[in-house]
N, C-alpha and C positions, 0 to 999 in steps of 0.2 A: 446552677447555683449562682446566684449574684454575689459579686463582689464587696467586703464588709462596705458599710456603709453606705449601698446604692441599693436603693429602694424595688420592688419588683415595679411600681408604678412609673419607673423610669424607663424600660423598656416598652410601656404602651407608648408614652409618651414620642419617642423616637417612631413609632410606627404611625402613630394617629393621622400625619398629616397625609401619608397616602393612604389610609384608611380612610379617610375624610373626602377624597380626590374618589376614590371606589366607590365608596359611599353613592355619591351625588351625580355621576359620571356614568356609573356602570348600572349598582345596583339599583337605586330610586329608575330609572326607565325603565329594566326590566320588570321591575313589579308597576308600575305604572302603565306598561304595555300589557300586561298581564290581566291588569283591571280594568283594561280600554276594550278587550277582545269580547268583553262580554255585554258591552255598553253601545247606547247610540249616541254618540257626542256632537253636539251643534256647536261649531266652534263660535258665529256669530253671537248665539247667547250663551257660548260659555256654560253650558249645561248640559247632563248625560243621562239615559234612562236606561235601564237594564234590561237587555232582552234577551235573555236566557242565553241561547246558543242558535239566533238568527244570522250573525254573521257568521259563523261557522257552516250553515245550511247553506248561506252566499259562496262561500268559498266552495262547496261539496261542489253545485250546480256550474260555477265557470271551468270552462274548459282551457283560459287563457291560465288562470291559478295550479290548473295541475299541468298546463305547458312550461310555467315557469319553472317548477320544481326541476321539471325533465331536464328542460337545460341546464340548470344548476348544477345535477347528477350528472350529465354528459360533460360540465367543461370540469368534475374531476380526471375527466382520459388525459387533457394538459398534464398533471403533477407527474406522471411516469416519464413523459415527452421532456418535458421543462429539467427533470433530472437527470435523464439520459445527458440531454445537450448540454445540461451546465458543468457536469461530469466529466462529460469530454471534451468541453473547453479548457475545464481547467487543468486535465493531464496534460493539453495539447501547447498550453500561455505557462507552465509551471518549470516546463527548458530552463536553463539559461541560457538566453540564444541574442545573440544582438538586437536589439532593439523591439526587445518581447515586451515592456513597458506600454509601448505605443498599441499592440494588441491589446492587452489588458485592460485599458483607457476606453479601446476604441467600442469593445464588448461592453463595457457597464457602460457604453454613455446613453443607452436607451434606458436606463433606471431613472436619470437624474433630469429625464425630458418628461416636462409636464405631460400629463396623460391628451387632453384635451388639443393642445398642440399635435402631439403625435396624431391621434386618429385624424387631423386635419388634412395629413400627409396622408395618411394609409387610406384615406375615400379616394386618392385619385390612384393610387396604386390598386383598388378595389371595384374602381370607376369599367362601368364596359369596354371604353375604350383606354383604359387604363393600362399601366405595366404589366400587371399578372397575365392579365389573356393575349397582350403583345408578348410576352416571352412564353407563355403555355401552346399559342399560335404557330409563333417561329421555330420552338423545337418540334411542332408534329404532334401535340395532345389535341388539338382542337381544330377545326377547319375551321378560315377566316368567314371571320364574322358569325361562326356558332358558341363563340365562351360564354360562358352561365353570367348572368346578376348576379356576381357576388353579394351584394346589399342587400336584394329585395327578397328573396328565395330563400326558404327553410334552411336548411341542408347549406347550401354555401357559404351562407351568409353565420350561422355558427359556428362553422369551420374558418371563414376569416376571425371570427371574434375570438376564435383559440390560435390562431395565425399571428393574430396583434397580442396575446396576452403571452407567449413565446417570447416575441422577438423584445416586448417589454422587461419580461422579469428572468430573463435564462441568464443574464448579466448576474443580478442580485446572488441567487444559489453559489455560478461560476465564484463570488468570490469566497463565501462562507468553505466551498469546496477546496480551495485553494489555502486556507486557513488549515483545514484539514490535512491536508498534501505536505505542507509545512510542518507539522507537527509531526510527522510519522519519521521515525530516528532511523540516520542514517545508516547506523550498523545491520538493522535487518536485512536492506535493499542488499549492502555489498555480503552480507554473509548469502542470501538467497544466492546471486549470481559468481561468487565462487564455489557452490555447490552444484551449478550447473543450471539453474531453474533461467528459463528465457521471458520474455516479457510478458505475457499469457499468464506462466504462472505468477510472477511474481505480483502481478494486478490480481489475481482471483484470491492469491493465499496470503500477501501482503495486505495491498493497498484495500482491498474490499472490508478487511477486517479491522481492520485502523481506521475507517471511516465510516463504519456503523451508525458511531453516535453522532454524527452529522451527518448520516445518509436521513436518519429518523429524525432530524430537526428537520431538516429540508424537507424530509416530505410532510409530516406536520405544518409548517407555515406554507408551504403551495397547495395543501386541500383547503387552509384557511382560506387563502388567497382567489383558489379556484370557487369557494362557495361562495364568498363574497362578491362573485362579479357583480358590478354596477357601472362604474364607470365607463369601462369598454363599450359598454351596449348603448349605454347614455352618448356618449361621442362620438361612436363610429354610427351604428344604426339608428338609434333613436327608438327600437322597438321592433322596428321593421323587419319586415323578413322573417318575421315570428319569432325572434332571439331572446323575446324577455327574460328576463331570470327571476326568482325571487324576490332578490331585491329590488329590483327595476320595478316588479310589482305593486310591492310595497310602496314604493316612493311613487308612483304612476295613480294609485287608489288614493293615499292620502292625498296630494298633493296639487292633483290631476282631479280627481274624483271625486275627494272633499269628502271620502268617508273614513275617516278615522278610526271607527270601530273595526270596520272589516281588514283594513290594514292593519292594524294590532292583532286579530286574528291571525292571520296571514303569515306575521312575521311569528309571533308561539309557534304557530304550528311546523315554521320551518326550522324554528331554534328547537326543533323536540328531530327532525331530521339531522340538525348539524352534531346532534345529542349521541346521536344513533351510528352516526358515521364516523364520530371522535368513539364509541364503545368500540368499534370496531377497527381499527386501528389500531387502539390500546391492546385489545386482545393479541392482532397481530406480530406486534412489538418485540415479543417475547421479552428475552432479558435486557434489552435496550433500551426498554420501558420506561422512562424517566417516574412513572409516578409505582412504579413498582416497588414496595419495600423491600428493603436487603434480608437474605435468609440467614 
């Protein structure tokens, strides 16, 4: 109920301009991608013809378009990994211990390195004669001079690209996790442990339950995060070693390819998988559901 005098047109008003920003931003491409998937579009003259569902028979026949998917769906295995680790960072930086700050710092400061730079570093750490097969060497996984192409090879080569997207973003979660860790009152902790409960319990019956609802934000934005790769593949591999994803698709067809339509296909058809994989999750959620209505 609005307050005497203020108009209900006063609350659009207040919202219009990020409705305006969504508008133009979010929604106009997706329905524009929407109308692309079914069209042949010649960019030089700026004109499109409709052909039914030919890119979609394009996309049925390449075998690199349902490679891409796969890896997309493979680098969701990251989001369990990514919060395991950020998880246990931040029990592990959340002490108060002299000079825990400097950990803290040292863990997010792979967030706030441009992606591009990083993969710059991570090719010579991925390089043959690189750090990883010098240290996988020296402990005894590998006999000199047999480590894998990390770069060029199926199989390793998107296991590095979940190796860089790790050591990327395990920072980001650790601090949202520690956000959480903060928040949980300290009378539970000291009542569990004058009840007897030891560290074991008090993390499964405590702290596990207290951080639900940032356990379910965190994994929400790292399945985003994971469906989304692009960038990683774009810097580190370029493609190679068969790591494409999706989106690297998408952006490789239009871009690269110069077909517009098929890449608007490409991309519906993956935004009806990221559809599928957000329903599923939701379901999962149970009551920590954020879009679940209160009973």
């Amino acid at each position: 109920m609005a307050k005497p005098g203020v108009r209900p047109l006063t609350g659009w008003l207040f919202v219009a301009p990020c409705a305006l920003v969504f508008a133009v931003f979010t929604l106009w491409p997706m329905l524009f991608n929407g109308w692309l998937a079914f069209q042949d579009y010649f960019i030089a003259e700026r004109v499109a013809a409709w052909n039914d569902f030919a890119n979609f028979v394009t996309l049925y026949k390449s075998a690199t378009f349902r490679l891409s998917i796969t890896n997309s769906l493979l680098m969701l295995l990251t989001v369990p990994i990514i919060q395991a680790g950020a998880l246990g960072l931040a029990l592990l930086v959340h002490r108060k211990l002299p000079g825990i700050a400097f950990f803290r710092a040292t863990f997010y400061l792979p967030v706030v390195i441009t992606v591009s730079i990083a993969a710059i570093v991570w090719r010579y750490v991925f390089h043959y004669d690189g750090m990883l097969n010098w240290l996988l060497t020296a402990i005894g996984v590998f006999e000199p001079g047999h480590g894998p192409q990390w770069l060029d090879q199926h199989v390793p080569a998107l296991i590095a690209v979940m190796l860089f997207a790790f050591w990327k973003n395990v920072g980001y979660y650790m601090v949202l996790y520690l956000v959480g860790l903060a928040a949980i009152p300290r009378e539970l902790t000291e009542a569990a442990v004058l009840d007897g409960a030891g560290p074991r319990a008090r993390f499964i019956h405590i702290t596990l339950p207290m951080l639900a609802p940032v356990i379910v934000l965190c994994t929400l934005l790292s399945t985003i995060a994971a469906l989304k790769t692009f960038q990683e593949v774009l810097t580190l591999t370029g493609g190679s070693g068969e790591t494409v994803t999706a989106l690297y698709f998408v952006y490789n067809m239009a871009f690269s390819g110069f077909n517009f339509g098929a890449a608007g296909a490409a991309a519906l058809l993956f935004t009806l998988v990221c559809l599928a994989v957000a329903l599923v999750q939701v379901r999962v959620m149970g009551r920590h559901n954020p879009f679940r209505r209160p009973a």
